[in-house]
N, C-alpha and C positions, 0 to 999 in steps of 0.2 A: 294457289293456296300454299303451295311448300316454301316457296320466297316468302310470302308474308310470313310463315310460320318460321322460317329462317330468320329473319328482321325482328322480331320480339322476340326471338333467343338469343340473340347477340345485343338488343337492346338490354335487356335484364340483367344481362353477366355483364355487360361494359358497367350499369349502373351500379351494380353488386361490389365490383372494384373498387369505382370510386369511393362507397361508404366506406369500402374497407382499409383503403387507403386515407380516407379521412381520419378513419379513428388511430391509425398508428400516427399518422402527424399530431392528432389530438393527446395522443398519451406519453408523447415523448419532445411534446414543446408548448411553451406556456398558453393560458387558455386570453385571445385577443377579447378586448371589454366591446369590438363590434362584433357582437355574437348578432346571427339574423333576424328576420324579423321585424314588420312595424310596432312599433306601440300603441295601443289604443287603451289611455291610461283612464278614457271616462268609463270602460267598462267596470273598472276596478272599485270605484265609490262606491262598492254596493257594502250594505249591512254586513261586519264580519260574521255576527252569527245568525243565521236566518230559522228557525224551525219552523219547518212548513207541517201544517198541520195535510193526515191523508186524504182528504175530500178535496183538498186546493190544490196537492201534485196531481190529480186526474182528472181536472177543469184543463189542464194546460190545451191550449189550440182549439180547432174545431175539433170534430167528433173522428175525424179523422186521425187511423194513428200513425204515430213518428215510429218505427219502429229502430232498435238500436241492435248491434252485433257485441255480444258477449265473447271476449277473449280473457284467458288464463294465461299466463305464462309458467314452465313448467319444466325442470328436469326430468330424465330418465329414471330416477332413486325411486327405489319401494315406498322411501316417505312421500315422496309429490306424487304418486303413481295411484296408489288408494286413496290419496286428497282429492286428486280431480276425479277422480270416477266415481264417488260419493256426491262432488260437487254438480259432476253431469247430471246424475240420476236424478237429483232434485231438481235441475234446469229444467227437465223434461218434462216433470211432473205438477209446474206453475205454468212454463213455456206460451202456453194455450187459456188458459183461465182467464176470468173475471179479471179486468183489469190491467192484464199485461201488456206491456210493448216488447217484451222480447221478441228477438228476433232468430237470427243464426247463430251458432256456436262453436268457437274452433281453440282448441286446445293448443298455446303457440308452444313448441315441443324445441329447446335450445342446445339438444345435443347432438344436433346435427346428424341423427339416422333416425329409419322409424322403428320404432318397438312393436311391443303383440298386442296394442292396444291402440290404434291404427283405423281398427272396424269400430271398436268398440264408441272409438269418440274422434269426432271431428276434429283432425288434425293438422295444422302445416307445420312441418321441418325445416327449423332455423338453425343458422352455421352457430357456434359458439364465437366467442371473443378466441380471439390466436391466445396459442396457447402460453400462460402466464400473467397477460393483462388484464384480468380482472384481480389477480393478486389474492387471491383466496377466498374473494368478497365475491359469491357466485351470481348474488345479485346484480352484479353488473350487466351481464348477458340479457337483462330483462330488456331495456331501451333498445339496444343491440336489436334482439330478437322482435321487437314492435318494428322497428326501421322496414327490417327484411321481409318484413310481414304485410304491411303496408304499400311496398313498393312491389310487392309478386302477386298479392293476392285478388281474387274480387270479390270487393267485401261488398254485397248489394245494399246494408243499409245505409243510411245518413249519418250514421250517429254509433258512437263506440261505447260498452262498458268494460270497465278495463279492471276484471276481478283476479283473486288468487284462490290456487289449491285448497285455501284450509275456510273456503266461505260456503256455508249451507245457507239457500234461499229458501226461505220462510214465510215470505207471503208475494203475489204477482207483484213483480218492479215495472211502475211505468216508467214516462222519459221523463226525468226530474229535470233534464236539462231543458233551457229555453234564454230567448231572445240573445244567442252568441253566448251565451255563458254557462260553463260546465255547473254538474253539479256533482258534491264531492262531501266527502265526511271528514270533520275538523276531528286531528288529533293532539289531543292535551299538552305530548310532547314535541312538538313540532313549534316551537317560537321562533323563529325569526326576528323580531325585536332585539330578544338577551344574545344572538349570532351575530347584530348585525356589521361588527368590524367584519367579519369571515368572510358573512355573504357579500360583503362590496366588493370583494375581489371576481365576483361574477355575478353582479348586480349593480353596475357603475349609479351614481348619484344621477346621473341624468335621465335614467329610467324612472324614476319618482322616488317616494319614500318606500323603506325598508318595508311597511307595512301591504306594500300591493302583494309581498310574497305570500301566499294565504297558508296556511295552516294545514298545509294536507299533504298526501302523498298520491301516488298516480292512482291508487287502488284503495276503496273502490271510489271512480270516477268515472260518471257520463259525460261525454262533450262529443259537440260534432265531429263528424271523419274529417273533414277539411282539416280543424283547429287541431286534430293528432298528427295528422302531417306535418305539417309545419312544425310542431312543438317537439316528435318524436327526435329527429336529429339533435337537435340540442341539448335536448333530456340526455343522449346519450352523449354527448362531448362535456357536458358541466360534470355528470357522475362519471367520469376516467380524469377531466381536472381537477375534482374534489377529492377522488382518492390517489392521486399524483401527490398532493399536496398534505406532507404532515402533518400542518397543524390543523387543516381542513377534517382529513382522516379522523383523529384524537377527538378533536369537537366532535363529530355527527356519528364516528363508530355505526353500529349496525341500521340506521334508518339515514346514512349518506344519499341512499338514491333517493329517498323521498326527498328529501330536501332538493337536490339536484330537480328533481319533477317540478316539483312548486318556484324554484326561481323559473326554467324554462319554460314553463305557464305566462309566469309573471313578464319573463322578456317577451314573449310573445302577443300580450295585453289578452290574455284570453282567461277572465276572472271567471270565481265561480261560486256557486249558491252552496254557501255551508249547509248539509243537512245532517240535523243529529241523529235523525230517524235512521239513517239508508244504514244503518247496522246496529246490531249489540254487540258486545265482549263480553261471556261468562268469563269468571263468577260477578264480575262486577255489575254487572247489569242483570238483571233479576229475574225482566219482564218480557215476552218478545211483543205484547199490543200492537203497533201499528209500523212493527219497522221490519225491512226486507231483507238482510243478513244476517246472521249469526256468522260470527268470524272467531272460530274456536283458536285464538292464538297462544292464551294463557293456560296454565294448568289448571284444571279443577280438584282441589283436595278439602274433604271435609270430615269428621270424626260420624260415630255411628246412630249420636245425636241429632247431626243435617248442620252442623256446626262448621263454619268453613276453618280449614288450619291452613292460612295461604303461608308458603315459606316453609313448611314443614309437611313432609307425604302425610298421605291423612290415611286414615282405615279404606276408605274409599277413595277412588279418582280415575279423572279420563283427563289424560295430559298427551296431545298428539305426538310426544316429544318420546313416547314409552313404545312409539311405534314407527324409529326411525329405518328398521330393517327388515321388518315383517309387517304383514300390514293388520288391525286390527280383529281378534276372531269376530266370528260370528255371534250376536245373543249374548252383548257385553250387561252384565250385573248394573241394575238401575239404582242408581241413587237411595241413600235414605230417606225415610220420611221427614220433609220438612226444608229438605235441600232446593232451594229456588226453581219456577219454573223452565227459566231458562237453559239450566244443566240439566234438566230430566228432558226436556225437549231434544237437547241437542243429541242425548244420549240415545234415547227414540230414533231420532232420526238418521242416525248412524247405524243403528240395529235393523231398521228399514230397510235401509240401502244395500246394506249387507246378507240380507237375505233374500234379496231379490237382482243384484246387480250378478249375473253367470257368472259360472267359476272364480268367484269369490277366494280368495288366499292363494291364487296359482301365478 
């Protein structure tokens, strides 16, 4: 047993090198257009925008479930630190219900030690990017830290959801994904079309039209564990070529890795079922009916009428951005009357979690 257990420690650090090794060739010489991967370009003909109604994502297969592993990626900051521990306590409290395929849960943690939150939530400890190469842009570490996660861990499902810190689950998630094809939530800002001189520089013409790059970002997206393997490396050598590159950089600014995700999806031929449901964004979105995240990205600010004043602090607001270094009190002030369901919900459910998630503000 000690040799075998000797033999997969020195397999995992010899492999650990190489990635690491990869990404400093990656970030310090141009990105080559044979990036890996086959193409499997018929995956791709599918509907860009698909709304699946929720009685038809939980017909998917037989009766049997596909269960999928929920991961977060996530700094050490009091900002990400109260995100995901909010985010847990509502994974726990669907986890099991009517309808779920959730599965395991594991918090990928990218600052490379563990913190005092360790018991609290299912953790693996991923190395950072050496230090400087992600350039300030912290996100880079995300692809990074899925690599090392991927390649040490044992993840027993089939199947990945690949959420963030600032997402509350709101109703059971089952596996949206099916027949090889992720499923993923289209965002507004994510064109590829009006990019597409940029993205040719790591989307050669011979992988198809500009159009196979789908409109998304890694998060949130279900897709098999096989298709994140494969896709993960990539994801991370395109985002350190795209922020390598100025004029790359200047285009995509703060949502470059999602772009970066969606070509290496695309190089990878691994398409995927747009769904509008699998989240809302307060204040914009109003309602939560039949869809399974709230992704409190935006500020909410409204007057004492329920009136929203977006662009201007309002009498009222919950802006995660107000809690970059403490993390929210406890029995936060609800909304005016009249202010959308979805920001009294959200606010609900952060008041929840916080009176019942232990030592709360410590």
């Amino acid at each position: 047993m000690g040799c075998g257990n000797l033999f997969y420690s020195v397999l995992i650090a010899c492999s650990v090198a190489l990635i690491t090794y990869n990404i400093i060739i990656s970030a310090n010489a141009p990105l080559k257009q044979e990036l890996p991967g086959p193409s499997r370009s018929s995956l791709l003909s599918v509907d860009p925008i698909i709304k699946m109604p929720l009685e038809r994502s939980r017909r998917f297969g037989s009766d049997k479930k596909r269960l999928f592993h929920t991961a977060v990626t996530a700094s050490d900051s009091v900002y990400n630190t109260w995100q995901c521990r909010i985010m847990y306590y509502w994974f726990k409290k669907f986890k099991d219900a009517p309808g779920s395929e959730m599965g395991g849960f594991t918090r990928i943690l990218h600052s490379g030690k563990p913190d005092k939150f360790m018991e609290e939530i299912p953790t693996f400890v991923a190395q950072p990017l050496p230090s400087g190469m992600d350039q300030g842009y912290i996100v880079l570490n995300r692809p990074w830290a899925f690599v090392q996660w991927l390649q040490q861990a044992k993840i027993q499902e089939d199947y990945i959801l690949m959420a963030e810190p600032d997402h509350i689950i709101v109703n059971p998630i089952p596996n949206l994904s099916k027949d090889g094809l992720g499923a993923a939530f289209p965002f507004f800002y994510i064109e590829p079309k009006k990019y597409e001189t940029t993205l040719r520089k790591y989307f050669p013409e011979d992988k198809g039209p500009v159009t196979n790059i789908d409109p998304i970002g890694n998060s949130p997206v279900i897709l098999p564990k096989e298709s994140l393997k494969k896709i993960a490396p990539t994801w991370m050598n395109v985002s350190l070529a795209m922020k390598k590159d100025p004029e790359t950089d200047k285009a995509f600014g703060w949502v470059l890795e999602m772009y970066a995700y969606a070509v290496a999806s695309a190089l990878h031929g691994v398409g995927n079922i747009l769904h509008k449901d699998f989240m809302l964004q307060p204040p914009w979105d109003t309602e939560i009916g039949g869809k399974f995240i709230i992704h409190y990205t935006y500020g909410c600010d409204y007057d004492m009428k329920g009136q929203l004043t977006y662009g201007k602090i309002g009498e009222w607001r919950f802006d995660k951005r107000s809690y970059d270094t403490v993390a929210p009190p406890k029995n936060l002030t609800l909304p005016p009357q009249g202010v959308p369901e979805s920001v009294v919900t959200l606010v609900k459910m952060v008041n929840e979690a916080t009176a019942n998630i232990p030592n709360w503000g410590s």
